[in-house]
C-alpha positions in Angstrom: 9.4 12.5 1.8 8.8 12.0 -1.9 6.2 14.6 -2.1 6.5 17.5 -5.2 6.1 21.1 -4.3 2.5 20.7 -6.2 1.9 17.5 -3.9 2.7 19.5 -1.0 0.1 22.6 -2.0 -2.9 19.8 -3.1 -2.5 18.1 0.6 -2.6 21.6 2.2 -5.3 22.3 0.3 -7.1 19.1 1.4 -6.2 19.7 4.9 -8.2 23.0 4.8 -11.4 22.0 2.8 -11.1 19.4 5.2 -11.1 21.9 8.3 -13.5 24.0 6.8 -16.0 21.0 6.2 -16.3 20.1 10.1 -16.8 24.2 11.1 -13.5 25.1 11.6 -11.2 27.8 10.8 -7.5 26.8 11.7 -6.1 23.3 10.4 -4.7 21.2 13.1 -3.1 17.5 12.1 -5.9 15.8 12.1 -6.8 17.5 9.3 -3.2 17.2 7.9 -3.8 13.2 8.1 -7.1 12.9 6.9 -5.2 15.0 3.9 -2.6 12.6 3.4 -4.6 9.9 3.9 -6.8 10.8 0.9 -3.9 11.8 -1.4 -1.9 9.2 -1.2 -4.7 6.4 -1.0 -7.8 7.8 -2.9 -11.2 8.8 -1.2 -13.1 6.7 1.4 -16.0 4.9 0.0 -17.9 4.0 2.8 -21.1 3.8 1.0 -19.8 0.5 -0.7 -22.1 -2.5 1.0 -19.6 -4.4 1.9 -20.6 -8.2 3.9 -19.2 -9.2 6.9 -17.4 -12.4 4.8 -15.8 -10.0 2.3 -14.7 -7.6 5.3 -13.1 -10.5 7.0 -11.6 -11.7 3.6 -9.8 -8.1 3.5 -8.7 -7.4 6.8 -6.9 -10.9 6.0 -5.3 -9.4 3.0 -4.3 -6.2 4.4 -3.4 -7.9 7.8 -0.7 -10.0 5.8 0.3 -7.2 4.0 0.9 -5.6 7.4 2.7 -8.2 8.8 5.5 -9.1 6.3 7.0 -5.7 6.4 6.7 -5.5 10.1 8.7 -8.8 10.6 11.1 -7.8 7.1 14.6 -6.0 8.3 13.9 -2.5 9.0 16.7 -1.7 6.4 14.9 -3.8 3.1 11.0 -1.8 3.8 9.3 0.9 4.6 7.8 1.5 7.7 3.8 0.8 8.3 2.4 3.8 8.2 -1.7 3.3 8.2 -3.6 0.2 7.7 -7.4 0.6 6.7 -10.2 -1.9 5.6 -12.3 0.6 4.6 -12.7 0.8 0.3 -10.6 3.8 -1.4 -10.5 4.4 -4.5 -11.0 1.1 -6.5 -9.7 -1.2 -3.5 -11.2 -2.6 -0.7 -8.1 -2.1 1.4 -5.2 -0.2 1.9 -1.5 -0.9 3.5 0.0 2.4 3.3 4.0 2.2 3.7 5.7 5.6 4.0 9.7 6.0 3.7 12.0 8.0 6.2 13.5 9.7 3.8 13.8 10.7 0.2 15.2 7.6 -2.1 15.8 7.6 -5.9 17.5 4.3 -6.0 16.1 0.5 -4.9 18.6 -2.2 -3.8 18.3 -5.8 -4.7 17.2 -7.2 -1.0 14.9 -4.1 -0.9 13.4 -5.6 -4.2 13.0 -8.8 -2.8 11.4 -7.3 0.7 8.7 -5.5 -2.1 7.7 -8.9 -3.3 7.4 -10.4 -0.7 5.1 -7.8 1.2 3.2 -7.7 -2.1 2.6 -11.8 -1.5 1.6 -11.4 1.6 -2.2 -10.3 1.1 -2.5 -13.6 -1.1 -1.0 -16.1 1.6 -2.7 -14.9 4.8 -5.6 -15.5 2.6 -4.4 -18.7 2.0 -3.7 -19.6 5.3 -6.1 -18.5 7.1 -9.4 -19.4 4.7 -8.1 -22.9 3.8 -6.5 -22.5 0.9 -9.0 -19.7 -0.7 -7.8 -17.7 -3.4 -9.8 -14.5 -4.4 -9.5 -11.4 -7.3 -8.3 -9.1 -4.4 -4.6 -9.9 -4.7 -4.1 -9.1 -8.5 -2.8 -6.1 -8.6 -0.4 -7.3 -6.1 0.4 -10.3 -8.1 1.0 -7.6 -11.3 3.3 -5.5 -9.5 5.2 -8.2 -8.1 5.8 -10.1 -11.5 7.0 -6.6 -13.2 9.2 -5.9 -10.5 10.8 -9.0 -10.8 11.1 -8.9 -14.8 12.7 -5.5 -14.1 14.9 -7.2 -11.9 15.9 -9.7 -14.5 15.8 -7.7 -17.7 16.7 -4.1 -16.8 19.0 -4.0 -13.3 20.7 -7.1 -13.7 19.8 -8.4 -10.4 19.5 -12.1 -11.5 22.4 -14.9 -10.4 21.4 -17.0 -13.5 21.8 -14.3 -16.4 24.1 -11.9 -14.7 24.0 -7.9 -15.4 22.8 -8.2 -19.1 20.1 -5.9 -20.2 17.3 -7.8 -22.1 15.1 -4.0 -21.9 12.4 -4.8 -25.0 12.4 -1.5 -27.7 9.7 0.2 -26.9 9.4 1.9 -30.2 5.7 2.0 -32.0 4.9 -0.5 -34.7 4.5 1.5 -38.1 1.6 0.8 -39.9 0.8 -2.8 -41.4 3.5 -3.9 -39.2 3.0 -6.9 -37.1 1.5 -5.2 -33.7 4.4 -7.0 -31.2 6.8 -6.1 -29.0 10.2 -6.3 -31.0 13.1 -7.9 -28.8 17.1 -8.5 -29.1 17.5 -12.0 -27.9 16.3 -15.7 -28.7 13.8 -17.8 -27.6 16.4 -19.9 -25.2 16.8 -16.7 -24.0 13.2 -16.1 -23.1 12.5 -19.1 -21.5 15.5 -18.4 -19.3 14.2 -15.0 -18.4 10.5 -16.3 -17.6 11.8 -18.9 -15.3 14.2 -16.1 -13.7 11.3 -14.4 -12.6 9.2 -17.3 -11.7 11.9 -18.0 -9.4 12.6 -14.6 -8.1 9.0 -14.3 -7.3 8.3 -18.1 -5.5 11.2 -17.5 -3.6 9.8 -14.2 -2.0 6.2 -16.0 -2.1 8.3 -19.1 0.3 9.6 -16.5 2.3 6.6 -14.5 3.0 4.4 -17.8 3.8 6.6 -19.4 6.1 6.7 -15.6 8.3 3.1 -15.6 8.2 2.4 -19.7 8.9 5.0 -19.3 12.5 3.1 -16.4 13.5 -0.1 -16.9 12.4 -1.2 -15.5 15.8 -0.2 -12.5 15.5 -2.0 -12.3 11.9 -5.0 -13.4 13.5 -5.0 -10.6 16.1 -4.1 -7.7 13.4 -7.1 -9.2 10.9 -9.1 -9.2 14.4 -8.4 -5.2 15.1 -8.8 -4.5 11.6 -12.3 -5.8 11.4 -13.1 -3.7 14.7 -11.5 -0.5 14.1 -11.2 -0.4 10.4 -8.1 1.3 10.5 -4.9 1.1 12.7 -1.9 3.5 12.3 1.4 2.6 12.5 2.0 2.7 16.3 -1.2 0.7 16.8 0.0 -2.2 14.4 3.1 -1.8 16.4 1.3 -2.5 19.4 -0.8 -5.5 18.3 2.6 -7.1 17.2 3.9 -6.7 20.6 0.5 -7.9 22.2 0.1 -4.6 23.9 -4.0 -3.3 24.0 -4.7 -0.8 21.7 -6.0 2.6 23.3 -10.0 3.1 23.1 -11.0 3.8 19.7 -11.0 7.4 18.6 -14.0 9.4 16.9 -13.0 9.4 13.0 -14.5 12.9 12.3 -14.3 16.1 14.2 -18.1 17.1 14.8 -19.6 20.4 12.7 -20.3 23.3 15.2 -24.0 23.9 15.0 -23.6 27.3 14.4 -21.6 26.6 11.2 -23.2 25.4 8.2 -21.2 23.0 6.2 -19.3 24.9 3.5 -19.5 23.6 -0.1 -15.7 21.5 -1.0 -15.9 23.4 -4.7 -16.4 26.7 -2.9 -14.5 26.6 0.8 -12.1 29.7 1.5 -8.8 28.3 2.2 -7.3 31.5 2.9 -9.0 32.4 6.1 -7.8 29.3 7.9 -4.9 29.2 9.7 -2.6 26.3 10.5 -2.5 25.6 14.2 0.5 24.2 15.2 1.2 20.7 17.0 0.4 20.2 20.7 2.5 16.8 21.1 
């Protein structure tokens, strides 16, 4: 769900350089997942060095990531979809979250599920390194505060100013113009709407510390599995939660046949490779 017709062709496209990488010439779903994996979360970097203290300081993150929206009402979040320590992209982690179905709309307790998931990284480092605070939850901390100040200033979703739009004009500054962000209300007014998203966003932070702090456990095992398998799909987290033992791990890459050289990702035919349907 979500994905554009050209979003569909790039991941098939994956899929088969994929395939075609590893000596093979029909796609199966591995190489489906390895395709979505890299789409929607950027490409592995597993030549980063990364220490064994800054590994454990992830799998923290991502395991409190994880474990808000697992405990959250199935209704307000997404469902888990992978979980991976391993860098992509610019991050050293990953909690990928994947929707049933298409959605062009966001509720308010939905909203407030988002932050708090998005708070969740921070406090499970928090609690579980004694208070430690690190870079790695910034971006988390950034998209929390601007979905609360959309809450506040563009959906009306705030019990203290009510449904008011205080949208700034986005319009460009002409030139010689005092380089600012022109807005329609006072300075009362902007004071009220800081501390309405302060609010909006320690009351999520509250909520998500107090699921992690009474099952701390259960973080613990997740940020244990991450650091020994590096990645967990959805039913595995599942499992972990329900303190069920995780199946043996699984080689991550289909082995080259010998008698295939590797094929060049700029210059592998994807029109000779055929799309084997699922066994399951």
């Amino acid at each position: 769900p979500g994905f554009s017709g050209a979003d569909l062709e790039n991941l098939v496209n994956e899929a088969a350089l994929y395939a075609a990488r590893n000596g093979r010439d029909r796609v199966c779903d591995t190489d489906f997942d390895h395709a979505k994996d890299k789409v929607l979360m950027g490409s592995e970097r597993r030549s980063a060095m990364i220490s064994q203290k800054e590994k454990w300081t992830t799998a923290w993150h991502e395991a409190g990531h994880t474990l808000v929206a697992m405990l959250l009402p199935d209704e307000c979040v997404d469902p888990v979809h992978k979980v991976t320590i391993i860098p992509r992209g610019r991050a050293l982690g990953v909690t990928q979250q994947l929707p049933e179905e298409d959605r062009y709309g966001m509720d308010r307790n939905r909203a407030e599920a988002t932050i708090a998931v998005l708070m969740g990284g921070r406090l499970a480092e928090e609690i579980a390194l004694s208070g430690q605070k690190t870079t790695g939850a910034s971006n988390d901390i950034e998209r929390a505060s601007n979905l609360a100040r959309k809450m506040v200033c563009e959906w009306g979703m705030s019990d203290e100013l009510g449904p008011i739009s205080y949208h700034k004009d986005d319009a460009q500054p002409f030139l010689g113009r005092e380089i600012q962000t022109p807005r329609n209300y006072s300075e009362a007014t902007a004071q009220a709407i800081d501390h309405a998203v302060h609010t909006m966003v320690m009351k999520q932070y509250t909520r998500a510390r107090k699921l992690l702090t009474e099952n701390f456990k259960t973080l613990e095992a997740l940020a244990t599995a991450l650091v020994e398998r590096e990645v967990l799909d959805g039913a595995e987290v599942k499992a972990v939660i329900e303190g069920r033992p995780l199946p043996p791990i699984k080689q991550r890459r289909t082995p080259r046949s010998p008698q295939q050289p590797a094929i060049d990702e700029g210059r592998a035919a994807v029109g000779n490779l055929v799309v084997e349907p699922s066994t399951s």
